[in-house]
Phi, psi and omega in degrees: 000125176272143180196141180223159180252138167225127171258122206259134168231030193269067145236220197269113202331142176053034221245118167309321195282336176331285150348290182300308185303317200292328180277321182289324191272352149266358165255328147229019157237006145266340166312273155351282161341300182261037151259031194272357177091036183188142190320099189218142152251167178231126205249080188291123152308090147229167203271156190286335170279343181280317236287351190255354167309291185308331197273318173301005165271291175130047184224160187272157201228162187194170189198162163248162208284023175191126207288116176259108128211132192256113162266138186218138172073351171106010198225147179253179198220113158209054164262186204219133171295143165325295198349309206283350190273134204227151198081001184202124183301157124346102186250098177315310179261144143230127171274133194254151198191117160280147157355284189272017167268130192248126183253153168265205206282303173338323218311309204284315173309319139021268169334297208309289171324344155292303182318286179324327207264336205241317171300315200091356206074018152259182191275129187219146155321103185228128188209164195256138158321162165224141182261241226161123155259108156274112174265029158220029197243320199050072203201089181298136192216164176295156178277307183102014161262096177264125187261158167233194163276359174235011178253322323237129210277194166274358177274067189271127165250126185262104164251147197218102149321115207270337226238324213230350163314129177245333182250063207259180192205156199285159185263356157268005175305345157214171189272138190302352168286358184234358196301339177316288200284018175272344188262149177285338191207160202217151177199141163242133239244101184289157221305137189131328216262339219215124175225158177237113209268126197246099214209356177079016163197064183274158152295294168322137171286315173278016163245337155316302208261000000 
């Protein structure tokens, strides 16, 4: 079984937030990634002046043949059909994972375990409740958000069998609140496991604040 983690880094030359996010994410949320005990890669969506950041990481980079990102709402919208996308294999599992997110040692295994006990061998929804890291407070707290199967949070895992799959899609191809409904079954995974890093240079407008 193949499995990734996609990591979204797409921005913009000289883009200020750059910086911050690339040390945090290499200080502490990539450590985390590759410590799950279990076979994975990890594939970040970045722009071509980044790319050799990544690849001196040992992580695989990929991008689509056309650039999308619109902030709306306080939120950005970059999602991208498979079609478009280049550079990146085909995953019975792809995980969905911000930058600034932080998992624990369990997470992937999580996954699996759901996947074994749930799927059937079809393709199914998996998404985790997530709590709030203030960093600069060091101080966990509720998101004040409850997700569901029909909610569906940004901590995500999609599974698509590669072999038996007909319809398969990319894990940014919609925002992780409609990602449910490409799936027969959708489960949600409770609160522990996932923090969403609250730091004064969120994407989310409503996680700045």
């Amino acid at each position: 079984m193949k499995i990734a983690f996609i990591v979204r880094f797409h921005y913009k030359k000289n883009e200020p937030k750059f910086e911050w996010r690339l040390d945090y994410f290499k200080k502490r949320i990539l450590p985390r990634l590759k410590n799950q005990g279990v076979e994975l890669d990890i594939c970040v969506w970045c722009n071509e002046w980044h790319d050799q950041i990544f690849k001196d990481l040992g992580l695989k980079i990929f991008r689509p043949v056309k650039e999308r990102a619109e902030h709306r709402e306080g939120y950005w919208l970059d999602f991208v059909p498979w079609k478009d996308i280049r550079g990146l294999d085909r995953y019975d599992i792809q995980m969905g994972i911000d930058s600034d997110d932080l998992i624990d040692k369990n997470y992937v295994k999580t996954v699996l375990k759901i996947i074994e006990k749930e799927s059937k061998g079809r393709p199914m929804h998996i998404c985790f409740q997530p709590q709030l890291f203030d960093w600069k407070r060091h101080q966990f707290r509720s998101i004040g958000i409850v997700y569901g199967p029909r909610k569906g949070s940004a901590f995500f895992a999609i599974y698509q069998p590669v072999e038996t799959t007909k319809k398969y899609i990319f894990a940014y191809e919609d925002s992780h609140l409609r990602l449910w409904k490409y799936f027969e079954k959708s489960v949600i995974i409770p609160s522990g496991r996932c923090w969403a890093t609250v730091h004064g240079l969120n994407e989310s407008t409503k996680l700045r604040k």
